[in-house]
N, C-alpha and C positions, 0 to 999 in steps of 0.2 A: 155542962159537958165535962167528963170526965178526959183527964190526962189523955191517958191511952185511945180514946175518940178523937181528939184535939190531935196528937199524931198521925192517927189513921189520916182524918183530915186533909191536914196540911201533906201528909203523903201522896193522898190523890190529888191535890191540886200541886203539886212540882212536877207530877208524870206526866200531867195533862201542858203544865208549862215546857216541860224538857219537848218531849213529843211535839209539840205546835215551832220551839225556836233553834231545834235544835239544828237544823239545816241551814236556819239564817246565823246564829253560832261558828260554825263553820267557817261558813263562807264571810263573815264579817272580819275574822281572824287569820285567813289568809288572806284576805286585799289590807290589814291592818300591819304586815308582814312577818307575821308567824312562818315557821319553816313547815313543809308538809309533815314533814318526821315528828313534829312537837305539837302538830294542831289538834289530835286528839286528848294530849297530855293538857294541853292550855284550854279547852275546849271543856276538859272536866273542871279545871280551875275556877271557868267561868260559873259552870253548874254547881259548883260546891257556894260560892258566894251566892249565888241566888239563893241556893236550898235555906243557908242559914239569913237571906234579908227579907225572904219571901213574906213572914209572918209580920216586919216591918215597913213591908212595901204599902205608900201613902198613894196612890193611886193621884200622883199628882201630876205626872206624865204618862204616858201609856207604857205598859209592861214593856213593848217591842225599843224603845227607847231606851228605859231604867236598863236591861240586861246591855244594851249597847254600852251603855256608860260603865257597864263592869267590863265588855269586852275591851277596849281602849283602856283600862287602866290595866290587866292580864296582861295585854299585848305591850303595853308601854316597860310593864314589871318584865316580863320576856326579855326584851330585847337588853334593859340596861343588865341581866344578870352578867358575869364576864364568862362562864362557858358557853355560851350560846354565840360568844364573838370568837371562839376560836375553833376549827376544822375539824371536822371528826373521821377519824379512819374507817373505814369496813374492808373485814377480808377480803372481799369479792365487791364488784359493783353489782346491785339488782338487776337481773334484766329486765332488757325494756321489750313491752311487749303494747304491739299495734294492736288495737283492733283493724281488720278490714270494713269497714265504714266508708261514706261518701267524703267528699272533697272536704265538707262544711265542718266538721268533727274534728280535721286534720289543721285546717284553717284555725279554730279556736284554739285546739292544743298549741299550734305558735303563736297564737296570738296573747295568751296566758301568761307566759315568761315574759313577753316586752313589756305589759303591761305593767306586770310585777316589777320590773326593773324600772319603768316607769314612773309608781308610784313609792319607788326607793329614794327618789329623787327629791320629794316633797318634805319638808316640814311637819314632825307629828302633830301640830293644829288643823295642820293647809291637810294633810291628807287625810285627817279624822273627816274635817266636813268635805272633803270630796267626794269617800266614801260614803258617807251617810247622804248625801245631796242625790251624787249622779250615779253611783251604784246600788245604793239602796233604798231608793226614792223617797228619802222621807220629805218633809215638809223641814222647810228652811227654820221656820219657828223650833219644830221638836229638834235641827241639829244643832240652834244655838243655845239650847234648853239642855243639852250632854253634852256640849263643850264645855256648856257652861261660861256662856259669854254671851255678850249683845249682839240682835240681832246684826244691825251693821257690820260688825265684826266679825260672822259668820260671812256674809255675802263679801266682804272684806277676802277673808282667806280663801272662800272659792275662788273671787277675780284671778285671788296671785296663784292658786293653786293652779288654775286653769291655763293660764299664761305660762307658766312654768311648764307644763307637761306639753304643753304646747310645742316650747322652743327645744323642750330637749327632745320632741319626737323630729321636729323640723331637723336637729343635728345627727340623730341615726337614720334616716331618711336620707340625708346628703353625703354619708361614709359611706365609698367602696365596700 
């Protein structure tokens, strides 16, 4: 196989990877708390590390996992940068614009923010397997497999994750 094949290649197989994860992507990196303004900048981030480990990839865990474990390290790199801790001005606020939609559309859109704020609350171990357990149903095996810890220790951090989100929803639940 020639170079320039080998490319070709490897090029249709990342389109076909982008295209199938690219929504799970996303949404893994905003419940991982990426801000929405930086999810498609952090979202390429992720794509770029895959495109160059793809040809590396040992198929030891499943693709949907391996790309997890690049999102949580993206999102981890994210948050420690220090402009991303500090406020950023815009001339104007965007407007906000409804859709007219039923009750249920309205309901998730608030329910999105507490959630978020929610899972602000947690520990980035405790909310890595939270996320991957109860939001993106993986198998407890493949999330202590990207964490990269033992199983126990996995179902470990769920408990306290889970208790934890718990108590802090019982506390905005009982605020005026």
């Amino acid at each position: 196989m020639t170079a320039r094949s080998r490319r070709a290649a490897q090029s249709d197989t990342f389109a076909a990877v982008f295209q199938q994860h690219a929504p799970f992507v996303l949404r893994v990196m905003r419940h991982l708390g990426v801000p929405p303004a930086d999810l498609q900048d952090q979202s390429q981030e992720v794509f770029v590390a895959v495109f160059r480990g793809l040809p590396d990839f040992s198929e030891r865990s499943s693709l949907q996992t391996w790309i997890y474990g690049i999102c949580v390290r993206v999102a981890s790199n994210h948050r420690r940068r220090a402009h991303v801790r500090r406020e950023r001005s815009v001339s104007e606020p965007p407007e906000q614009v409804s859709p007219a939609q039923q009750d249920e559309l309205l309901e998730r859109q608030q329910s999105r923010p507490r959630l978020e704020r929610l899972l602000e609350s947690l520990e980035p171990e405790q909310r890595a397997v939270f996320v991957l357990y109860e939001l993106e149903e993986l198998s407890m095996k493949a999330v202590a497999e990207v964490c990269g810890c033992p199983l126990q220790t996995a179902y470990s951090r769920l408990h306290a994750a889970r208790r934890r989100l718990l108590d802090r929803y019982q506390q905005t639940e009982s605020q005026p």
